[in-house]
C-alpha positions in Angstrom: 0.0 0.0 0.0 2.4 2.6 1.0 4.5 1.7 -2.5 1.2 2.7 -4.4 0.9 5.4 -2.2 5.0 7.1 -2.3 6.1 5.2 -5.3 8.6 3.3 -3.0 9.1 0.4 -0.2 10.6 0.9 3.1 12.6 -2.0 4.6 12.1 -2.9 8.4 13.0 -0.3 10.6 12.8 2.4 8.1 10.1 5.7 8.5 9.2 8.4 6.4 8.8 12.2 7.7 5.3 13.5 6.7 5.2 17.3 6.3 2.2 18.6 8.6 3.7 22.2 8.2 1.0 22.9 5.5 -2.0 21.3 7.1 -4.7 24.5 7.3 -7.4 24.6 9.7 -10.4 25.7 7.9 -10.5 29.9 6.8 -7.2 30.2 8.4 -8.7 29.8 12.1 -6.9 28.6 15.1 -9.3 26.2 16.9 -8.8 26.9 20.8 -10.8 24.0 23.0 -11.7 24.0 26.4 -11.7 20.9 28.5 -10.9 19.8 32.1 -9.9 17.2 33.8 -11.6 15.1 36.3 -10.2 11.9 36.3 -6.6 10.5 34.6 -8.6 8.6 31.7 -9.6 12.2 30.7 -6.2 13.1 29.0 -7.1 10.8 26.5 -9.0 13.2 25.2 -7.3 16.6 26.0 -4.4 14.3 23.9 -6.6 13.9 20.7 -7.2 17.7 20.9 -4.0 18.8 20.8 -3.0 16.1 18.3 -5.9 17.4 15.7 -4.2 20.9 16.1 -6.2 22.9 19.0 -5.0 24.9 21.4 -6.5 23.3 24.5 -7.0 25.1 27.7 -7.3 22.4 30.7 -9.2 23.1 33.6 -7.3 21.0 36.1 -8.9 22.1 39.8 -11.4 19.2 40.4 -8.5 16.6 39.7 -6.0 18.4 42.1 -9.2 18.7 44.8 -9.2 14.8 44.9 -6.0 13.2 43.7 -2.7 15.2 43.8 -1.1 11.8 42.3 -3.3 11.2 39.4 -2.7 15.0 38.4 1.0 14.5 38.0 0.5 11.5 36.0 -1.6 13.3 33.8 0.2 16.5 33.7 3.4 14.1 32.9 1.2 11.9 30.0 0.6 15.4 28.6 3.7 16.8 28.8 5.2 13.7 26.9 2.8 14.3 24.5 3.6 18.0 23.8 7.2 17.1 23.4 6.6 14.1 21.3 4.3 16.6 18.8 6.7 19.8 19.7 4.5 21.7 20.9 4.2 23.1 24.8 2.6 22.8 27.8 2.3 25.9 30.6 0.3 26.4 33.5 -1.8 28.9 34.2 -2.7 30.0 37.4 -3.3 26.9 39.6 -5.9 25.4 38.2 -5.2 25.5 34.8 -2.6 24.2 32.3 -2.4 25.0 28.5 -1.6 22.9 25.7 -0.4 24.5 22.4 0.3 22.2 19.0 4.1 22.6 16.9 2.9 25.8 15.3 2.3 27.8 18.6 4.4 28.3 21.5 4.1 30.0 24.6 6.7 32.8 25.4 7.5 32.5 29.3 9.1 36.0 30.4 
């Protein structure tokens, strides 16, 4: 498939960079979501957000409030994430962390 696809074969082991640098959001608009999270399995989808391209505010307070240990793991799944994509994580306040894709960044002065 991916030789129909590319016109060539990879071997084992091999990958192919995609360029995502000219993927448009509709009329030019940056999408920003808001979401929060409750409970760890949440970051799933604050994940797929910020993997389609948003901008995704995170209200984290009600997690904190009941389990300071599940909101480092999902801070940390998130920050992984953020790297892996190069894009950024900050937070805001205390209760909330933001979550921009490889085109934004946030300028911490």
């Amino acid at each position: 498939m991916f030789e129909k696809i590319f016109g060539k074969k990879l071997s084992d082991g091999e990958f192919i960079e995609l360029d995502t640098g000219s993927v448009e959001t509709p009329s030019g608009k940056i999408p920003i979501k808001i979401d929060k999270l409750v409970d760890f399995i949440d970051t799933d989808r604050v994940q797929k957000a910020a993997r389609g391209g948003s901008i995704v505010l995170v209200r984290i307070k009600e997690l904190k409030e009941r389990d300071l240990t599940e909101l480092k793991r999902a801070i940390d799944k998130l920050r992984k994430t953020c790297i892996a994509m190069n894009g950024d994580i900050v937070g805001i306040d205390e209760n909330y962390i933001l979550l921009t894709p490889n085109f934004a960044h946030v300028v911490r002065e």
